[in-house]
N, C-alpha and C positions, 0 to 999 in steps of 0.2 A: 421528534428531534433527531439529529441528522448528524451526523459524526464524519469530517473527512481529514484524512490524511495527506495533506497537500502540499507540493512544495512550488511557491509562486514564478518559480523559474522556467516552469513545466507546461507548454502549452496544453498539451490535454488535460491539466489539474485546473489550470485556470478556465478552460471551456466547461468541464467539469461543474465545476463551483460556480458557475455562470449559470448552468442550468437551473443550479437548485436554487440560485438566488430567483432567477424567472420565475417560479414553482411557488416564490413567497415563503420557501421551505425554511424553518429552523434549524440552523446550524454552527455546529462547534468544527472550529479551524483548528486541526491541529499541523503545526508545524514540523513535521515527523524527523525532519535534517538537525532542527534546534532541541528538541524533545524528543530522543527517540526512543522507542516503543520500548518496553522490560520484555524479557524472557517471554514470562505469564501473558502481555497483553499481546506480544504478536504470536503464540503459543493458539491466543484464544481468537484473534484475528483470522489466523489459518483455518480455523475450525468453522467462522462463521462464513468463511470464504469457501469451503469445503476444496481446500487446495495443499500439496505437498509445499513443505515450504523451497525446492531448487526452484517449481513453478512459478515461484512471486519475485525468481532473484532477476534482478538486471542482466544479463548476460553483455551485453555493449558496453557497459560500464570497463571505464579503464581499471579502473580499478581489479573489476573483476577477471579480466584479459589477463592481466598480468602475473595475479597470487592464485586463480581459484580455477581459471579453464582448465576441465579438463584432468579434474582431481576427484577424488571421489568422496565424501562426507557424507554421516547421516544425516538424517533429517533434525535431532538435537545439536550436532552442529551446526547445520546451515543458521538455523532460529540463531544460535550465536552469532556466527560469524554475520547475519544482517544487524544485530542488536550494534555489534561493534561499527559496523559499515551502514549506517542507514539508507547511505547513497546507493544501496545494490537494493532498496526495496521498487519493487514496483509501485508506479502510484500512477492515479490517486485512489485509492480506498477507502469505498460511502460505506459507513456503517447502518444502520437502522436497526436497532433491535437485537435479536436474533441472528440475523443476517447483513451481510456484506456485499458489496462486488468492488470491483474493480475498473476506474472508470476510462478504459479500452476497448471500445472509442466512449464518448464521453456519454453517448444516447444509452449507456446500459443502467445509468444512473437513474430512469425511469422508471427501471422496475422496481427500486425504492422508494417513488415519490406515491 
């Protein structure tokens, strides 16, 4: 079973999610912009992605242009300030198991299937 993070406005989420539907793959849609992740789960997300969490944040994001360029945070804040902002997470992110990636470009979602 197959776990993404997806938000349908997102062309690489939806090519993403495209693949794994190809694959016949089992999976849970999560809507991460309506549902977004707690502390804990992108806490734990980071870790199956084996990634800092500034590396998952949007940087293009208006949002983040605006309050966050070019500031300096640890890394427990960053995990907040995405928990707060979901729009600065990167996406999409397949889950499997143990393991994660991130689906840029969308063919890396293979090495989950």
């Amino acid at each position: 079973m197959l776990t993404i993070y997806h938000n349908a406005r997102c062309s690489k989420s939806r090519q993403t999610l495209a693949l794994i539907a190809k694959n016949d793959s089992e999976v849970e849609i999560v809507n991460y912009l309506d549902t977004p992740p707690t502390i804990a789960a992108l806490k734990e997300l980071l870790k199956k992605l084996d990634m800092k969490p500034f590396d998952l944040i949007r940087k293009g994001e208006k949002i983040f242009k605006e309050n966050f360029k070019g500031k300096e945070h640890t890394d427990a804040e960053w995990v907040k300030i995405m928990t707060e902002n979901p729009k600065l997470i990167e996406r999409p992110i397949v889950v499997k198991g143990d393991k994660a990636i991130l689906g840029r470009p969308p063919e890396n979602v293979k090495n989950l299937l």
